[in-house]
Every structure is written in structure tokens, then in C-alpha cells.
C-alpha positions as CSV (number, residue, x, y, z in Angstrom):
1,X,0.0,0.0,0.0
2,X,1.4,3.5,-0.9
3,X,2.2,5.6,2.2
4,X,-1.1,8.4,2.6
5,X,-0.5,11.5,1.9
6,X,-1.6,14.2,4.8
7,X,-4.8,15.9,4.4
8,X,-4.2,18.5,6.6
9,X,-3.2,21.7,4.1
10,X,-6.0,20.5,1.8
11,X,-8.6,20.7,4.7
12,X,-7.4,23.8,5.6
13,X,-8.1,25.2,2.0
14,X,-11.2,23.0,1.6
15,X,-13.1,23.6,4.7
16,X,-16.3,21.7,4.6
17,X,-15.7,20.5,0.9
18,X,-12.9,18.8,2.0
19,X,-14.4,14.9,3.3
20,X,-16.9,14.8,0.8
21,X,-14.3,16.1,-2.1
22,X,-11.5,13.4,-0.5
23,X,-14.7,10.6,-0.9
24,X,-15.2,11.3,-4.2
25,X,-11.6,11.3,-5.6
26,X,-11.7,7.4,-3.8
27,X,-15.2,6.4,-5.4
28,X,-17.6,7.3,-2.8
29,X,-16.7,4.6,-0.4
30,X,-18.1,4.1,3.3
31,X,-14.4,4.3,4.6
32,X,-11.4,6.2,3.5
33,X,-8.0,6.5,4.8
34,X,-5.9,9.6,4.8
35,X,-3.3,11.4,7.3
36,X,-4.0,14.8,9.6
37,X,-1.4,16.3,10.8
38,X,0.3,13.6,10.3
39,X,-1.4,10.7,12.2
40,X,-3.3,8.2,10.3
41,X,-7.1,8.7,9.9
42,X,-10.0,7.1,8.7
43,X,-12.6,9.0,7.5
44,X,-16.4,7.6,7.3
45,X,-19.7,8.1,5.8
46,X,-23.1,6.9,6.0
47,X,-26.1,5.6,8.5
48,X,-23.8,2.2,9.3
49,X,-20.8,4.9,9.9
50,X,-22.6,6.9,12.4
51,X,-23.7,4.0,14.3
52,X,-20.3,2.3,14.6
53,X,-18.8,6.2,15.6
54,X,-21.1,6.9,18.6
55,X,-20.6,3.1,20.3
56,X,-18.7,4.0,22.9
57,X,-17.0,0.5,22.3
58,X,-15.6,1.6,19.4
59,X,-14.7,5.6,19.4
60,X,-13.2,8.0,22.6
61,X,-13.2,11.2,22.5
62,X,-10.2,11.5,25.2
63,X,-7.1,12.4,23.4
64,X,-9.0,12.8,20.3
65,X,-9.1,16.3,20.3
66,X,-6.0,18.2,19.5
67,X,-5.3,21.0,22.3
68,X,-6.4,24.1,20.0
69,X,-9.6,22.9,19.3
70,X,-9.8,22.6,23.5
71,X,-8.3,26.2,24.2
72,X,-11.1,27.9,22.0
73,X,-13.8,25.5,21.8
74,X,-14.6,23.5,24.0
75,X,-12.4,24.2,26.6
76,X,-9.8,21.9,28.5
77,X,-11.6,19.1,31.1
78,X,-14.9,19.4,29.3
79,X,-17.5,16.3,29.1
80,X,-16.7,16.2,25.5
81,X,-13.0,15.0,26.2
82,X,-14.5,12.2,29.1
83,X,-15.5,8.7,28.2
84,X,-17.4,6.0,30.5
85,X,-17.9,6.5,33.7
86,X,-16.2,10.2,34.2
87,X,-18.5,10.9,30.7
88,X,-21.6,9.1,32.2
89,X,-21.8,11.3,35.6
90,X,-20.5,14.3,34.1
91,X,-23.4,14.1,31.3
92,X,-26.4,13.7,33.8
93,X,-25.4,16.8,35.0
94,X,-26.0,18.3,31.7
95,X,-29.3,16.4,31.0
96,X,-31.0,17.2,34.3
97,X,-30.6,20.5,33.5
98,X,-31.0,20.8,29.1
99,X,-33.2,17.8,28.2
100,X,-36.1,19.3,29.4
101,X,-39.4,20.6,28.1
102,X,-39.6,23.3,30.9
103,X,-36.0,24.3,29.5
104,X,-36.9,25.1,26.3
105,X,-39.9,26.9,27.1
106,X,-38.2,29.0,29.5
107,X,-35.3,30.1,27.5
108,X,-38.0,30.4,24.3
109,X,-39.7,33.0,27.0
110,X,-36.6,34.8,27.8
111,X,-35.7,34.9,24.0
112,X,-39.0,36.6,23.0
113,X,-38.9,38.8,25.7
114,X,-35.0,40.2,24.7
115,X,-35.9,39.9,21.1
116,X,-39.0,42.2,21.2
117,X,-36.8,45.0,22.8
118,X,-34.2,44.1,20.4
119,X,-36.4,44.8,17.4
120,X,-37.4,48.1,18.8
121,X,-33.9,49.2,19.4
122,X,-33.0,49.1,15.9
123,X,-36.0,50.0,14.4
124,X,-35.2,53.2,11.5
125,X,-31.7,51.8,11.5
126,X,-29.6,49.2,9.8
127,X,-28.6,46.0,12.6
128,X,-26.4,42.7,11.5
129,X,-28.9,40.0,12.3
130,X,-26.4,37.9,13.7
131,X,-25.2,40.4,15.9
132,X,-28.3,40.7,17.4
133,X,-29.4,37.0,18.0
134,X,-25.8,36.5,19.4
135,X,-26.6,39.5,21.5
136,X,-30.0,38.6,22.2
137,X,-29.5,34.7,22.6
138,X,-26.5,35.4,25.8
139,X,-28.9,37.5,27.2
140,X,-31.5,34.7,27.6
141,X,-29.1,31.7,28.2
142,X,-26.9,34.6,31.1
143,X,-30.5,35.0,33.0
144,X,-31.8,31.4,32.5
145,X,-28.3,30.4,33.8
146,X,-28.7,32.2,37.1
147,X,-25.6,34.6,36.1
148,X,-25.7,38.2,37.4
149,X,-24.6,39.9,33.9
150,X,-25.3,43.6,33.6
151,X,-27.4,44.3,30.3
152,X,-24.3,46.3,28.6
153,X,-22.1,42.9,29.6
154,X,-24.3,40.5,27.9
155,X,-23.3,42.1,24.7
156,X,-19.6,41.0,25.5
157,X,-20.6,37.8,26.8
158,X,-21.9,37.2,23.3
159,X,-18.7,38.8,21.2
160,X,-16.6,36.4,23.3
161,X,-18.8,33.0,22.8
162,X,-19.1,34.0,19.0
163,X,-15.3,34.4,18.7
164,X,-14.8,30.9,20.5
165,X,-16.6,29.1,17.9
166,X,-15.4,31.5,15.3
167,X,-11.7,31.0,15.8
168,X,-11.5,26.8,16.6
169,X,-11.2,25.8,13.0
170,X,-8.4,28.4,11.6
171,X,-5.0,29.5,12.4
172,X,-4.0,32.9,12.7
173,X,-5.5,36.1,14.2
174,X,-9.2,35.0,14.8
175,X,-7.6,31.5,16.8
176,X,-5.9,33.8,19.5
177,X,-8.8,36.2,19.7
178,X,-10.7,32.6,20.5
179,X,-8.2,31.6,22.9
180,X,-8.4,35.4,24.9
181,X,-12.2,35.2,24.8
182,X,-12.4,31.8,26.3
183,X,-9.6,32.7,29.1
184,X,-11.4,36.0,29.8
185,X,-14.4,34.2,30.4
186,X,-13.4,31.2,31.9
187,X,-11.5,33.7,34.8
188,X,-15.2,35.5,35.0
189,X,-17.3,32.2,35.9
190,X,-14.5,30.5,38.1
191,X,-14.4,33.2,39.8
192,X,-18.3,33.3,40.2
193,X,-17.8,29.3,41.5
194,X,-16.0,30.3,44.2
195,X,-18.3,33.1,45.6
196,X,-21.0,31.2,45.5
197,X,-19.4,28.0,47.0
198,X,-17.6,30.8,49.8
199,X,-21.4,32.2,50.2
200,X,-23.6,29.3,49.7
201,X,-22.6,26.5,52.3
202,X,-25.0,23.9,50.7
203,X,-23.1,23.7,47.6
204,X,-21.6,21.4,49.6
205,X,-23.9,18.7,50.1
206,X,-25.0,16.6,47.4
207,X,-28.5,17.3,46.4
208,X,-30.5,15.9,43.9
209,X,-30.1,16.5,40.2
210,X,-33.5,18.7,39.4
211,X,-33.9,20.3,42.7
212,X,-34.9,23.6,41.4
213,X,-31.5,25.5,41.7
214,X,-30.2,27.5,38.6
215,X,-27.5,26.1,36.4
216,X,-25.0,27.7,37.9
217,X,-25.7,26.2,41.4
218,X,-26.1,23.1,39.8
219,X,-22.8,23.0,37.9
220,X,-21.0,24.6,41.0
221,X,-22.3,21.7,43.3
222,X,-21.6,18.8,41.1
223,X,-19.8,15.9,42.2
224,X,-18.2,13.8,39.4
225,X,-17.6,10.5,39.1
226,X,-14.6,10.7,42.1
227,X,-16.9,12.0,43.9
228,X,-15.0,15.5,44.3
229,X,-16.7,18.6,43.4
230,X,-15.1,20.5,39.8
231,X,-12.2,23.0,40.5
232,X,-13.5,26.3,39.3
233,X,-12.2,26.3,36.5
234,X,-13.3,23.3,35.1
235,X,-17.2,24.3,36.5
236,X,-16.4,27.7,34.4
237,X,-15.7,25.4,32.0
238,X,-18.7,23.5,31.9
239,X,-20.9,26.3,32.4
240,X,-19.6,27.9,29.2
241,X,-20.8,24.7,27.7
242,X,-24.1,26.0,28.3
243,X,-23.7,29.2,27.2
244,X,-21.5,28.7,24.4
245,X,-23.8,26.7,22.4
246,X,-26.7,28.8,23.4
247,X,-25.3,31.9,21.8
248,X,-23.8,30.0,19.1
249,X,-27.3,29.8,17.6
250,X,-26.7,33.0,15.9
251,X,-25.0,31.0,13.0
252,X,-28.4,29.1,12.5
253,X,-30.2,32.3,13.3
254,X,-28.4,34.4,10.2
255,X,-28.6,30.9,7.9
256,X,-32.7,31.0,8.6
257,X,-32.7,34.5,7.5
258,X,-30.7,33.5,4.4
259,X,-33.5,30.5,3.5
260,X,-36.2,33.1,4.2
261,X,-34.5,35.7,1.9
262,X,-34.0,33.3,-1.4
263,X,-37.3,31.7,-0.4
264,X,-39.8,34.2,0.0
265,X,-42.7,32.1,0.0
266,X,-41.8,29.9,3.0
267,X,-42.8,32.8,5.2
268,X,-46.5,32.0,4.4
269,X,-45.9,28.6,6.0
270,X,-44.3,29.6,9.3
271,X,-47.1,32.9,9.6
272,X,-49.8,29.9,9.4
273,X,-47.8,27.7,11.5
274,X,-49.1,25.7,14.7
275,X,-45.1,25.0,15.7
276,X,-45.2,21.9,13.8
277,X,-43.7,23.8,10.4
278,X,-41.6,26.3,12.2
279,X,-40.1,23.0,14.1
280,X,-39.0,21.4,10.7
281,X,-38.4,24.5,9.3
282,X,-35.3,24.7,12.0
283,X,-34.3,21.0,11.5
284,X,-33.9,22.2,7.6
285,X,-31.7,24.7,8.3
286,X,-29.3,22.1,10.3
287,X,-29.5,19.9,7.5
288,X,-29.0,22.4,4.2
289,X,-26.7,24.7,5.9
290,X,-22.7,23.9,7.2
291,X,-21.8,24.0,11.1
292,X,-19.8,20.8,11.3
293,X,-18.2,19.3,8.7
294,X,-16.7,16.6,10.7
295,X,-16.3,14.8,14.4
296,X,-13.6,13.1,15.5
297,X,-12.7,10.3,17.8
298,X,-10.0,7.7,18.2
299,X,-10.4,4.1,17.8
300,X,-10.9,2.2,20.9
301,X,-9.3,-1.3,20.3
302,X,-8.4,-3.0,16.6
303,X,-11.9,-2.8,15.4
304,X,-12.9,-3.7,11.7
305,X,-15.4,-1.7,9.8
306,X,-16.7,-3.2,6.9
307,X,-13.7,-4.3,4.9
308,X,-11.6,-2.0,6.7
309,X,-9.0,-2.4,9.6
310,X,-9.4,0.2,12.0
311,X,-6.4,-0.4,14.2
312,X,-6.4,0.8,18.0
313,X,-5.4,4.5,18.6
314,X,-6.2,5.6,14.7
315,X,-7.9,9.1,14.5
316,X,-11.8,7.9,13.1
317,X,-13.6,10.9,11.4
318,X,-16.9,11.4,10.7
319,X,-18.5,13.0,7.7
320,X,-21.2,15.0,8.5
321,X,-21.2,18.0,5.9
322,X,-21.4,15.1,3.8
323,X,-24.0,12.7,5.6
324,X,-26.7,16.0,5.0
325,X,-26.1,16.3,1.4
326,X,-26.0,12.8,0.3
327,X,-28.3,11.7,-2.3
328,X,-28.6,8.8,-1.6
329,X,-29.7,9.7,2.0
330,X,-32.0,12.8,1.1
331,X,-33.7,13.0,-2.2
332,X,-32.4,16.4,-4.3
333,X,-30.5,17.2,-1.0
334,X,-29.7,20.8,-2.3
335,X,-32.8,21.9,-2.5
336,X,-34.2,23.4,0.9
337,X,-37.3,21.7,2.1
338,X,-38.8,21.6,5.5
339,X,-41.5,19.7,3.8
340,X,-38.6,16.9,4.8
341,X,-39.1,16.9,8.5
342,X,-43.3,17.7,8.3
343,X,-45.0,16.0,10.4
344,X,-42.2,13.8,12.1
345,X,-39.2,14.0,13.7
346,X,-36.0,12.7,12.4
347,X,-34.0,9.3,13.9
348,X,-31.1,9.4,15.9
349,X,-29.0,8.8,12.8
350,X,-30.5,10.4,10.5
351,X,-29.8,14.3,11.6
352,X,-26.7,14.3,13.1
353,X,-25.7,18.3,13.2
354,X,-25.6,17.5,17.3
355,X,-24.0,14.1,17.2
356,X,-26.1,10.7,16.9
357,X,-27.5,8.3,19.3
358,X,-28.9,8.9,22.3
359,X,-28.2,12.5,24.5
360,X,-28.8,10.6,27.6
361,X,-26.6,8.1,27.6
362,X,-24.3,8.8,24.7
363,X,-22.3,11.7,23.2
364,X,-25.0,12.9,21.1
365,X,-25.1,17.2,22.7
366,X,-28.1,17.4,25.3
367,X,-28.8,20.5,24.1
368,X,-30.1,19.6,20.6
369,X,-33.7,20.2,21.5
370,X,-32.7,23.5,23.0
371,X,-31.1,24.6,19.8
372,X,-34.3,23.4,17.8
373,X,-36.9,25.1,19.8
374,X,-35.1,28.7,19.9
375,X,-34.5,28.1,16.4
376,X,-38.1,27.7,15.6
377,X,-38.9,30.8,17.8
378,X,-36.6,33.1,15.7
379,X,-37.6,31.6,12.5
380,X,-41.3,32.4,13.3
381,X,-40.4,35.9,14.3
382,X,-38.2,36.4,11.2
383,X,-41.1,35.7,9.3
384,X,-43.0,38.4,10.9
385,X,-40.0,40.8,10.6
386,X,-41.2,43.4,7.5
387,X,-37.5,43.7,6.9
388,X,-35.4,45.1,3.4
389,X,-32.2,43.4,2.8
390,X,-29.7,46.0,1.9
391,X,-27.4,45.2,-1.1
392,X,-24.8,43.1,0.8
393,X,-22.9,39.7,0.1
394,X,-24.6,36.7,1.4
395,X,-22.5,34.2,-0.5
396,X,-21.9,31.5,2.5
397,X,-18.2,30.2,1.5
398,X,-17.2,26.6,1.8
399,X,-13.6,26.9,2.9
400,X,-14.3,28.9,5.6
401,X,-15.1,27.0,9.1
402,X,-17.0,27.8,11.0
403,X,-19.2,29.5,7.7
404,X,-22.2,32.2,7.4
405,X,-23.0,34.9,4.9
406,X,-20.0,37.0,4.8
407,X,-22.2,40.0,5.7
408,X,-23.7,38.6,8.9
409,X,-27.0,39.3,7.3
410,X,-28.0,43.1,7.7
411,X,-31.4,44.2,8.2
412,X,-33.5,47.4,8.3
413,X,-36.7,47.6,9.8
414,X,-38.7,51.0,9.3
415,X,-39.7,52.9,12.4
416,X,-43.4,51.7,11.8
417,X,-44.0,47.7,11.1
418,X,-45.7,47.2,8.1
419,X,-48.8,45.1,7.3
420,X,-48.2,42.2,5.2
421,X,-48.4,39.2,3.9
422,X,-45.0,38.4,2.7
423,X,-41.4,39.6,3.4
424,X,-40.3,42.6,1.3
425,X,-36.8,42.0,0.1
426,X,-35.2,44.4,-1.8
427,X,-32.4,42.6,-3.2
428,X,-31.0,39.1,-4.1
429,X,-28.4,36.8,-2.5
């Protein structure tokens, strides 16, 4: 066999077109091998793929991710880098709190609420959409939390979660603004930790997931699998696990607007909406548009998948840019259609944006409905936005991860809503 030749400089230029482009060049296969930065990988695609990445028998995520994905992402000691037990306990912390029906309706609440005095803050005016949601989105997930943040600091709360994920995938100048954002905040909430544990003696004790304490006492009090409570840090950490992915919305937010703005018409459908369109209205926009293009994990054992050895230690990839816009998995997948999700929801590995299998038990995020439900709120109130589109460049590009339209999607409202019965848009993406 011919020694592989390492992928990472053409990732780097390829951004999300890179697996499915590398796929391709091979035939299309389930399974193909390559190098990043310079350790062998196997990349993977398809329903049997997703299964076989999220058995925990076969794929860990500790040591899987490379240390400047942790010092802007996710952060270093987070649930995403645990496996068995430590990931077990750690992640019922996380579903007592997010996978929860009261959850989403309280932060869809608290989202309405800042978005209505959003709208009428930059009514008469030009405002980035994505901006705004960011703002508007740490906001709600800052008071839902239990966090003490000033109205003018939730605006910086927000700048610093957007450069986080806006900086994990690239080197250069927006990686160390991620890296600054995430120590400036991770300093903030540790910090929090400890007042609260040096004010609030039953932090102590171990209560009861579900008690009725904030997410912020919650994560402060937890006990991992050790039965030690988190340093501070790591419980800033975690809470900015929370947030993070809260705020991080904004992406889907801007991408809704830009389905809205080339499809006029699909407006209609979420103005005469019960929830049920709006809902896989949202679940289309995870689908069509790029977050992730991949997830990563290494191989657990000498495993075999397929035809293919998979021996232990092996960086395993999964494709999902490519899993969304297979044909063979989604009829004329280019074509955006909530019609798709109408009426049902889809299967654990079917819609992987969030990770597949199960969010209780497996590495699938807990926070998926959260993400679905705010995402059907703003769509619905996008639609009821009588918003122009200024001339602007909404082109989303490929190479660029994480992607949106270049613009961020600016808006004008006039001082005086409208009636109507369709968004007026003024120009063309």
C-alpha cells in the first residue's frame, strides 16, 4: 500500500468540501484513509458509519481532540473529552438541566422577551442579524443560567462566545482572539464558582439532580464520578458549555434568514404555523446549511469496519457536511425543504448536526432540543419581521469554518411595522 498523503493543508483550504471532495476522488466509499497532521485517519460516511462512531466500544473522545480545538472550543476538562464513567456522571449533569421541556420553554420565553426589545432598538436603523441574535441569545441563556450579567455585559458575553466558535477551526489572528475570549471568560465564571461555593454552604452537600437550583448552582455543586466537586475552573468550564452553544445559535439564526430571503414564500408557511412547520423548518436549516463538517474520535481497540482495519489509537472521522447532502440519503438534498421533517421527527441517525444516538446516555449534545426550539422561535419571528435586505454579500463560503454569509446578514426595519403578507426584500443573494 502506498504511504497516505496528509490531508491537513487541503482541509485547511477545503473547509467543509474537503471529506466529501476526499470521498469522491476514492469512489464514494463508506471508509477512506488519509493522514491529519500527520497521524493516520480514517474517515467515514453513512447511517452504518454513524452508528459504529457513537458506540462508545468503538470511538473515545479523550485524546481525540487536538489542544487548540480545547483552548477555543470546548475548553480543557470538558464532558466532550470524558469517556465511561467520568462521561456518564459528568453528562447527567447536563441532562438534568437541558433535556427538558420546561428548558426550552423558559429560555423560548426569555428569548421573545429580549428579542422584542431588540427589534425596537433598531428600528429606522440598519442592525447585522447575527449580531443581534448572538446578543440577544446570551442574554437569555446569562438569565436562565442564574448569572448576574449587567445588560451592557451580555453584549460582551456574546462577542466572546461568537469568537470561540469563530476562531477553533483556523489559524491565525481569529484562533488567538478565541483563545483570549475563552480565558477572559473562563476567569469571570470560576471566579463566580467560588463566591457562590464561599457564600452558599450547601453547595456542599449533594442534592439531587433537578432540585430547582439554577444552572449555575447546579454545575458549581456537582460531584463527578470521584466524587469530588469540579475545580473552578473546570465548573467555568462547563458552564460555558451552556452558554457557548446557546449563543452559538446566531449562526443558525443568520442561515434561517438567508433560506427566508431566497425563499420568499416559506414565510407563508411559518405565519400559518401551529409550531409543527416552524419546528422542521429549524431541522432544515441544520440539514442544508454547514456547522460541522466533521467529528472526531480515536479508535478504541483493533476494530474492523466493513472491509476495513481500524487499528487501535487511529484518529476515526466522521462525515457530516457530507452525511446531510448525500443523495442517496436525502432526495435532491440541495434543495431546501422543511417539507422533509413535516409531520415527524427525524431518527437518531439520521440528523446528526448535534452528534447521533442517544443525548442521555451517549455523546450525542443534550442540548439539541434547545437549539431546535429557539431556532423555531426566531424563525417564526423572522417571518414576521417586514425587513429590506440592503445590497450586501450573502454568498456562504465553503472553505471557511465555521461558515455564514460573509455580511452577517444586515437588516432594516422601518420605524413603523408594516402590514403584510410576505417579506419585502429588496435585493438578491
Amino acid at each position: 500500500m502506498p504511504p497516505l498523503i496528509d490531508s491537513t493543508l487541503p482541509l485547511l483550504a477545503q473547509g467543509y468540501a474537503w471529506a466529501p471532495d476526499l470521498r469522491r476522488r476514492h469512489g464514494n466509499p463508506p471508509a477512506v484513509r488519509t493522514r491529519l497532521m500527520g497521524r493516520p485517519a480514517l474517515l467515514l460516511h453513512g447511517p452504518a458509519a454513524v452508528d459504529f462512531f457513537y458506540d462508545e466500544r468503538h470511538v473515545l473522545r479523550d485524546g481525540a481532540l487536538p489542544g487548540p480545538v480545547l483552548d477555543t472550543l470546548f475548553g480543557r476538562g470538558a464532558v466532550h473529552t470524558l469517556d465511561g464513567d467520568r462521561h456518564r456522571v459528568r453528562k447527567a449533569m447536563f441532562v438534568s438541566l437541558l433535556v427538558q421541556d420546561s428548558t426550552v420553554d423558559a429560555l423560548a420565553a426569555l428569548v421573545r422577551r429580549h428579542w422584542a426589545a431588540a427589534v425596537e432598538g433598531w428600528r429606522g436603523r440598519q442592525a447585522v442579524l447575527f449580531d443581534e441574535a448572538a446578543a440577544v441569545l446570551a442574554r437569555a441563556v446569562c438569565d436562565w443560567t442564574g448569572l448576574a450579567v449587567p445588560e451592557d455585559a451580555a453584549r460582551g458575553v456574546a462577542e466572546d462566545c461568537v469568537a470561540m466558535v469563530d476562531g477553533f477551526g483556523t489559524p491565525g489572528p481569529r484562533h488567538w482572539r478565541a483563545r483570549k475570549a475563552r480565558a477572559r471568560q473562563e476567569e469571570s465564571l470560576a471566579r463566580t464558582v467560588e463566591e457562590l461555593r464561599g457564600g452558599v454552604t450547601h453547595l456542599h452537600q449533594a442534592l439531587p439532580p433537578g432540585s430547582g437550583n439554577t444552572a449555575l448552582e447546579t454545575v458549581a455543586r456537582h460531584r463527578d464520578a470521584d466524587g469530588r466537586l469540579l475545580d473552578p475552573r473546570t465548573a467555568a468550564v462547563e458552564l460555558l458549555n451552556i452558554i457557548r452553544p446557546t449563543v452559538a445559535i446566531a449562526w443558525l439564526v443568520a442561515f434561517a434568514a438567508h433560506a427566508l430571503h431566497r425563499r420568499p414564500r416559506l414565510a407563508d408557511g411559518l405565519r400559518a404555523d401551529d409550531g409543527a412547520y416552524a419546528r422542521a423548518f429549524a431541522h432544515e436549516v441544520r440539514r442544508f446549511y454547514p456547522f460541522a463538517p466533521f467529528v472526531g474520535g480515536l479508535a478504541a481497540r483493533d476494530l474492523r469496519f466493513g472491509q476495513e482495519a481500524v487499528p487501535e489509537g487511529t484518529l476515526v472521522l466522521l462525515d457530516v457536511y457530507g452525511h446531510h447532502h448525500d443523495p442517496r440519503l436525502w432526495p435532491d438534498p440541495y434543495r431546501f425543504d422543511p417539507q422533509r421533517f413535516l409531520g415527524r421527527e427525524p431518527g437518531p441517525g439520521e440528523l446528526i448536526p448535534q452528534g447521533g444516538g442517544d443525548a442521555r446516555t451517549g455523546h450525542r449534545c443534550p442540548g439539541e432540543d434547545i437549539t431546535v426550539g429557539l431556532l423555531a422561535e426566531f424563525a417564526s419571528a423572522l417571518a414576521d419581521l417586514d425587513t429590506d435586505v440592503p445590497e450586501q454579500d450573502l454568498r456562504i463560503p465553503l472553505h471557511r469554518i465555521p461558515t455564514r454569509p460573509r455580511s452577517g446578514f444586515t437588516v432594516s426595519l422601518p420605524s413603523r411595522q408594516r402590514s403584510h403578507h410576505a417579506p419585502r426584500v429588496e435585493s438578491q443573494a
